[in-house]
C-alpha positions as CSV (number, residue, x, y, z in Angstrom):
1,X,2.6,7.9,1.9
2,X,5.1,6.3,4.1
3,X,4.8,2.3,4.6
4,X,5.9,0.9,7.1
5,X,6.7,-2.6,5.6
6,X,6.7,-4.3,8.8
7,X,2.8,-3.5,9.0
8,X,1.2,-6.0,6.8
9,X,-2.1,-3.7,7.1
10,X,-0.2,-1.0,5.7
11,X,1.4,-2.9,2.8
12,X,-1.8,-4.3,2.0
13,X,-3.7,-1.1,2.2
14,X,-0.7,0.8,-0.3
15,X,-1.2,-2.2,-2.2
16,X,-4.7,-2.1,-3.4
17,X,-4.5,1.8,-3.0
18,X,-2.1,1.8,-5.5
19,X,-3.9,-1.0,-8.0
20,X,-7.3,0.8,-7.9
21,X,-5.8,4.0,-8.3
22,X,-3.7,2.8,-11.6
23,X,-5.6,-0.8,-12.7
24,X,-3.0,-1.8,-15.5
25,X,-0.7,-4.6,-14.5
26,X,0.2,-8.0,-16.5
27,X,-2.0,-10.9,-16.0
28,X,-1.2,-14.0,-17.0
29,X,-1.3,-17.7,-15.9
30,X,1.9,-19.3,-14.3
31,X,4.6,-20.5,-17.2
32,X,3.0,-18.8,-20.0
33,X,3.0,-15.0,-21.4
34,X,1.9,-12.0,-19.4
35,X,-0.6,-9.2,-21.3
36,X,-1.9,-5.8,-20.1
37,X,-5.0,-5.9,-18.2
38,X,-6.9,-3.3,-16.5
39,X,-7.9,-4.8,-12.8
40,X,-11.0,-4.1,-10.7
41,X,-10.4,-4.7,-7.2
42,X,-12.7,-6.2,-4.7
43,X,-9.8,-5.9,-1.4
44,X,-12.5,-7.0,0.7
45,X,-12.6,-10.3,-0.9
46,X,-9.4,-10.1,-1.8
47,X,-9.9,-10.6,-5.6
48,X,-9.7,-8.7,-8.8
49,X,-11.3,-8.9,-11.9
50,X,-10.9,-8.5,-15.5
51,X,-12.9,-8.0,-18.4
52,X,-12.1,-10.7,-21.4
53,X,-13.7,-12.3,-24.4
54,X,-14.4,-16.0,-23.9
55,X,-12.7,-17.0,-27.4
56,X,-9.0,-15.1,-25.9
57,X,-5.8,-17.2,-26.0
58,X,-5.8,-16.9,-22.1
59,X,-9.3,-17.8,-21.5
60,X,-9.0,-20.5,-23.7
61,X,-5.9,-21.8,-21.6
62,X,-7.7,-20.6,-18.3
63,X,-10.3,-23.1,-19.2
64,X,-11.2,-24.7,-15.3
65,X,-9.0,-22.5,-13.8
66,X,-5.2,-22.2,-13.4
67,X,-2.6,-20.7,-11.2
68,X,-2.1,-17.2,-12.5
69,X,0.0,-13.9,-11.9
70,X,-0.7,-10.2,-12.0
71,X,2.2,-8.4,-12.2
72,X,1.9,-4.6,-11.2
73,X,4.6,-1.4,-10.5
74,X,4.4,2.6,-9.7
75,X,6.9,4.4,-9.3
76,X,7.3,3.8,-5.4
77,X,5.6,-0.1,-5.7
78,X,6.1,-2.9,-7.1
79,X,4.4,-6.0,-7.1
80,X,3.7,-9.8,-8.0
81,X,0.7,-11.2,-6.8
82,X,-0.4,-14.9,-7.2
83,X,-3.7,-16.7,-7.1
84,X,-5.7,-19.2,-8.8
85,X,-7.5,-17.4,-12.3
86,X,-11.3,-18.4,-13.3
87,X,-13.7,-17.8,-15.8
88,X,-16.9,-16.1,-14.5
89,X,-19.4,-14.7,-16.6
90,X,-21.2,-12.2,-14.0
91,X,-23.4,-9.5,-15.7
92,X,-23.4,-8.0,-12.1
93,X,-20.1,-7.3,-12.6
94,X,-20.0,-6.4,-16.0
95,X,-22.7,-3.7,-15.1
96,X,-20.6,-2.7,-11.8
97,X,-17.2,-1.9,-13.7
98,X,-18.4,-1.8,-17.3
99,X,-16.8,2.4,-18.7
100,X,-15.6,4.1,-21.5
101,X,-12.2,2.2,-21.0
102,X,-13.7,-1.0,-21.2
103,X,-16.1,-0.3,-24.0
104,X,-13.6,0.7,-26.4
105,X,-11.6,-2.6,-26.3
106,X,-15.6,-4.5,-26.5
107,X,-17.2,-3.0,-29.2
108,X,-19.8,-4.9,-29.0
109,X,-20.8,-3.5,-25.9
110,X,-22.2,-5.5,-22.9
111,X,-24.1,-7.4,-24.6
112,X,-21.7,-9.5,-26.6
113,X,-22.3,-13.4,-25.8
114,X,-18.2,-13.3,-25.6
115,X,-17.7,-11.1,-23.3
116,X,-17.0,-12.5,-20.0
117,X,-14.4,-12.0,-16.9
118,X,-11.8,-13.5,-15.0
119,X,-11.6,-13.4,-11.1
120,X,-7.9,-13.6,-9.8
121,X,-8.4,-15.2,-6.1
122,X,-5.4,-13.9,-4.8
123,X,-3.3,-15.8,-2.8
124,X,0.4,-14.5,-1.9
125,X,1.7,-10.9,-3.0
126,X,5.6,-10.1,-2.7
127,X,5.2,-6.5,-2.5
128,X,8.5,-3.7,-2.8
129,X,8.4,-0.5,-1.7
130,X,10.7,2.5,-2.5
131,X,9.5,6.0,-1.5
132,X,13.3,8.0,-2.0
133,X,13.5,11.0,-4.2
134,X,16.5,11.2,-7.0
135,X,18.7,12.8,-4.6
136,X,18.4,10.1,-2.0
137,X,18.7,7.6,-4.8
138,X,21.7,8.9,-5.9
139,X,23.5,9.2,-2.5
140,X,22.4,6.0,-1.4
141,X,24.3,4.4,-4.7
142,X,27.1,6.4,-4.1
143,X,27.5,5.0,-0.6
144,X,26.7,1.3,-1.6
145,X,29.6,1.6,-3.6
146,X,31.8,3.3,-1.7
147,X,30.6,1.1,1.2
148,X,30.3,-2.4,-0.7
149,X,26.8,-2.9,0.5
150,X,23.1,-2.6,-1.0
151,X,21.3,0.4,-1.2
152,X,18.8,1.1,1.4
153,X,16.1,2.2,-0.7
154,X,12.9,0.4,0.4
155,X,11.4,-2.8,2.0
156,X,10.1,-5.6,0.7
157,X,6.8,-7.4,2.3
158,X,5.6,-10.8,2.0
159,X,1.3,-10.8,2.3
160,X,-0.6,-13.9,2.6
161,X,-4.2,-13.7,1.7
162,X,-6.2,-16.9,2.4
């Protein structure tokens, strides 16, 4: 899929494309460590969500809420997107997204009183894209060098969501 990285519709729609497609990024709050996640996207509301435990390290330090980061790549995309990172227990959602996946990091099933999830209301995504082949990738080194100038390999967008 070519992106035209000028269209912020079609950086946004790559974006979550991309993220529903694959889910695992890194999540994490804003100064601390990132961890795998698996991230259910609502684009509509421009949020995702992530199954946790409420006795977790990061829930824990989420505690209110706190400005967070989900970091996320393909191998054409790459992304950071910021927001601010809550606790909400919704059995809703944990009935919407709840599979296999999920159930084999909560053993416990749905039911555990810990289980609970985070919604990441996202804010600001730098988003990079890079759709060139190894060929093209390789000439476009070569004449960077040669040249003395960057590669032209991509674009980078900026989206704003609220």
């Amino acid at each position: 899929m070519n992106v035209d990285m000028s269209d912020r519709n079609s950086v946004e729609r790559k974006l979550w494309d991309d993220i529903e497609r694959h889910q695992v990024g890194m999540l994490g709050l804003v100064g601390g460590r990132l961890q795998p996640m698996t991230a259910f996207v609502e684009r509509e509301r421009q949020q995702m969500w992530f199954f946790t435990r409420a006795d977790t390290g990061l829930a824990r330090r989420i505690g209110e809420g706190g400005e967070a980061l989900f970091s996320f790549q393909t191998k054409d995309l790459q992304a950071c997107i910021t927001g601010e990172l809550t606790l909400q227990h919704d059995e809703a959602r944990i009935a919407k997204y709840w599979n296999a996946v999920v159930a084999a990091w909560h053993p416990q099933g749905k039911d555990d009183p810990r289980l609970t999830m985070m919604r990441l209301d996202c804010r600001d995504a730098e988003v990079w894209c890079s759709e060139v082949g190894p060929v093209t990738f390789a000439w476009e080194i070569a004449m960077a060098n040669a040249r003395k100038h960057e590669p032209h390999l991509g674009g980078r967008a900026n989206l704003h969501f609220h």
